[in-house]
C-alpha positions in Angstrom: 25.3 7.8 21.7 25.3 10.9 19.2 22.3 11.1 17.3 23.0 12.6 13.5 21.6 15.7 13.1 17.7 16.2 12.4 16.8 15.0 9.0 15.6 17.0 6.0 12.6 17.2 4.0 14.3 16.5 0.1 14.3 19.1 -2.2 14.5 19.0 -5.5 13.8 16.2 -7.5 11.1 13.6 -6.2 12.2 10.6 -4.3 11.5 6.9 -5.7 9.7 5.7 -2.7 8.1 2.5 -4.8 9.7 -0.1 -2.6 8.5 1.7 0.8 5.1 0.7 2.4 3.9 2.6 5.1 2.7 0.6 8.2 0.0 2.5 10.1 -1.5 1.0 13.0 -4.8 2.5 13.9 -7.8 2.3 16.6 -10.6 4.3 15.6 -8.4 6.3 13.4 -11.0 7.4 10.8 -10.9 11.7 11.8 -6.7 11.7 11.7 -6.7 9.6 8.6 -8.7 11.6 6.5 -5.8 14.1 7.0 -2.9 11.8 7.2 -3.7 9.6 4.0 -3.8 12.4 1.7 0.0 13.4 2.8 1.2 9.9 2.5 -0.3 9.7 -1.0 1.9 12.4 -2.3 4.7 10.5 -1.4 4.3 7.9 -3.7 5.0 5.1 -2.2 5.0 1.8 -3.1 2.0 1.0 -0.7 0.1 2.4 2.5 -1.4 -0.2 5.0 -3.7 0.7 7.6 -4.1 -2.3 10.5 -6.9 -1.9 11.5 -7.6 -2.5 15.1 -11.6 -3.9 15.4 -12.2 -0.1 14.9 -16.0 0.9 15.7 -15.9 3.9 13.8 -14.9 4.6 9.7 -11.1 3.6 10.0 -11.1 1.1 7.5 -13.7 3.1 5.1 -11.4 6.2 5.2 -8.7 4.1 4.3 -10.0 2.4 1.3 -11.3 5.7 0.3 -7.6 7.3 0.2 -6.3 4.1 -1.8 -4.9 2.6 1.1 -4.4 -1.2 1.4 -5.7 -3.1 5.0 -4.8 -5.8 7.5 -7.9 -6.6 10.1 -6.0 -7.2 13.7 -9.5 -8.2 15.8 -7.1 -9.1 18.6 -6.5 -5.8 20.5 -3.1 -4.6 21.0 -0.6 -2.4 19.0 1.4 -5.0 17.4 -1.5 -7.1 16.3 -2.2 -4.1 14.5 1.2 -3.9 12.9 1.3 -7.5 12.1 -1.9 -8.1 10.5 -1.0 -4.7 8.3 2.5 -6.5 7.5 0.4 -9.5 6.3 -0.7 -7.6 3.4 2.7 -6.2 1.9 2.8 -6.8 -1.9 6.3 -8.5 -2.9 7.9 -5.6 -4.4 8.2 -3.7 -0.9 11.8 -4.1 0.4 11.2 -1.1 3.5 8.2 -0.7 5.6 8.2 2.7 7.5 5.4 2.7 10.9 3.6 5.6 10.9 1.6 6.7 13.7 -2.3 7.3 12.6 -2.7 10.5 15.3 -0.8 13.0 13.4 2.3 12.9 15.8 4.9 12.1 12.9 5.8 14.3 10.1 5.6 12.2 7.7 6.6 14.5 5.1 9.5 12.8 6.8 9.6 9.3 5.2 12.3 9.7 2.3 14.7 10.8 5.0 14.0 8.1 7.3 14.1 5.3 4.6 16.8 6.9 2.8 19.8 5.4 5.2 18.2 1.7 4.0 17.2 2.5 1.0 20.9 3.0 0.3 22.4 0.5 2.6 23.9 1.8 4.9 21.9 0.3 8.1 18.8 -1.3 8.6 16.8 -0.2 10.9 16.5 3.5 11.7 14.4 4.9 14.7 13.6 8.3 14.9 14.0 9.5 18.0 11.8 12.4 19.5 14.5 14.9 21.4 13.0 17.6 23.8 13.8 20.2 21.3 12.0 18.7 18.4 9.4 17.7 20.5 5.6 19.7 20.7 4.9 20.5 24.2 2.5 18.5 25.6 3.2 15.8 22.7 4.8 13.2 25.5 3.2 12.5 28.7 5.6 12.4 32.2 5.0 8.4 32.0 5.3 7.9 28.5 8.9 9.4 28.9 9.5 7.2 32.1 8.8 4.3 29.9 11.2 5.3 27.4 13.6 6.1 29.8 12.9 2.7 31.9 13.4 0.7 28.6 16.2 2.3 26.8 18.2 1.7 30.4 17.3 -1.5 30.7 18.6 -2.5 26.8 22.1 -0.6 27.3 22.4 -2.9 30.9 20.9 -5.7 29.8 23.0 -5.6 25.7 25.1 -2.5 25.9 23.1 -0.4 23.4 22.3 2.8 24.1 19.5 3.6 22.6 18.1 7.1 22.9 14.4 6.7 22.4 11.3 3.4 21.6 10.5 6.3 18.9 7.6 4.8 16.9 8.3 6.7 13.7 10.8 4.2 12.4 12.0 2.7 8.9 13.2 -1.3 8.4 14.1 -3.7 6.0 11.8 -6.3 4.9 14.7 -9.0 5.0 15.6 -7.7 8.6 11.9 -7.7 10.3 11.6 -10.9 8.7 15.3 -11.8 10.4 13.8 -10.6 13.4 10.6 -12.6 13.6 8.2 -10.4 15.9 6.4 -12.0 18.2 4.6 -9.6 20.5 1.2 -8.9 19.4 0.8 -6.2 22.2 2.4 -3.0 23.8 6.1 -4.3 23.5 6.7 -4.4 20.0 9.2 -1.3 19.7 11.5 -2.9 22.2 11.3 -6.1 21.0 12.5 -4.5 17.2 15.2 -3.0 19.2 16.2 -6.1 21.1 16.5 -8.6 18.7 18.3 -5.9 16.3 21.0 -6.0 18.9 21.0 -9.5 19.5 21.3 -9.8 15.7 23.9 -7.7 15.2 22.0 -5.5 12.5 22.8 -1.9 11.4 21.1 0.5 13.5 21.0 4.4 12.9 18.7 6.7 15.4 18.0 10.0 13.5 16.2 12.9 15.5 12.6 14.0 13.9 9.4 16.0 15.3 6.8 14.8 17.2 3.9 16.4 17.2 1.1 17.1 19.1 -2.0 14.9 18.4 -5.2 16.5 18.2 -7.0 13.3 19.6 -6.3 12.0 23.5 -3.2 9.3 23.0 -4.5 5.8 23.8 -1.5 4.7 25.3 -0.3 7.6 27.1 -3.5 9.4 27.7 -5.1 6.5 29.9 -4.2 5.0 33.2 -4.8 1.7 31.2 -2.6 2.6 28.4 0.1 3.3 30.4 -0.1 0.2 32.6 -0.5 -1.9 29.4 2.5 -0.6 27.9 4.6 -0.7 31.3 3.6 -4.5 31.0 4.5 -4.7 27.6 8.4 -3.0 27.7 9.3 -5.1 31.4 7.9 -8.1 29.5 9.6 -8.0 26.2 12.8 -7.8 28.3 12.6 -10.5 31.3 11.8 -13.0 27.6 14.6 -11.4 25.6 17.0 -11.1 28.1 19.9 -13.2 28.1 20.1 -16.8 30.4 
């Protein structure tokens, strides 16, 4: 696989981003979204939607103070966040783009991740973190044995070769629909890229920054994390896989 080069911040004149909504997942979120929102505002896009995760702190009052639209997931687990923010989408979006809440994505980003769909050229696009556009200390050793572990297992398994489960990543709303998520947890990424496979949708994989989060990651930065989304990648593929 040749990833296309890294993509650009537009210049010029501003982007019509009205049928984009912005998916942002988020446990106890409230300090990174009162930096994050205001970014995603100046988009202006056609919605932001924060699922909130049965957050204990002011998650979901940050985001309704930044304008921001939100889907309660009490059900723990990173998908059940997605999903119930999914639930909220008005019926003029036609992409969703999933944002991290920690800061990791540059979301300044969004128009040249949606812009591939947004013109029709693929349907999903996943933007793949590469060690050069990667902060040090942004990826911990097993977060990148997971992706490693996964992205192996999908190009043996389908003959994909994926290059990264980057979580920074654009869709259409007729393909994620198509698609019909089911995980709830810690194996939603691979599942989006399983069933794209199996469904023979337009995939692109476009390089972008990852950042370094100034909170500890809740996935990568706990024992439990890790083993939760370990669980979650080996099985999304034992139900996915063919036979």
């Amino acid at each position: 696989m040749t990833p296309r080069t890294e993509p650009k911040a537009p210049a010029g004149s501003r982007p019509d981003l009205k049928s984009v909504a912005a998916i942002i997942p988020a446990l106890n979120e409230a300090q990174n979204l009162r930096k994050l929102l205001p970014t995603l505002n100046e988009l202006r896009l056609g919605q932001i939607i924060v699922g909130d995760n049965n957050s204990t702190d002011a998650t979901s009052e940050v985001a309704r103070e930044h304008g921001a639209s939100i889907g309660h997931a009490p059900k723990p687990g990173y998908g059940a966040a997605c999903w119930a923010a999914m639930q909220e989408m008005k019926d003029s979006i036609g992409v969703l783009v999933f944002v991290n809440a920690d800061l990791t994505d540059d979301v300044t980003l969004v128009d040249a991740i949606t812009k591939p769909i947004r013109d029709d050229e693929c349907d999903l696009v996943i933007g793949i973190r590469v060690p050069p556009l990667r902060a040090a200390g942004s990826m911990s050793l097993p977060q990148r044995f997971g992706d490693r572990l996964a992205t192996r297992l999908i190009r043996m398994t389908w003959g994909y070769d994926y290059y990264d489960l980057g979580p920074f990543r654009a869709v259409r709303r007729s393909s994620i629909d198509l698609i019909d998520m089911q995980d709830r947890a810690f194996g939603w990424t691979v599942e989006m890229q399983i069933r794209a496979v199996q469904l023979g949708l337009r995939i692109q994989q476009l390089p972008v920054p990852y950042l370094r989060s100034p909170t500890p990651s809740k996935i990568g930065g706990t024992a439990r994390g890790i083993a939760r989304a370990a669980y979650g990648i080996l099985s999304t593929w034992y139900r996915l896989r063919p036979g």
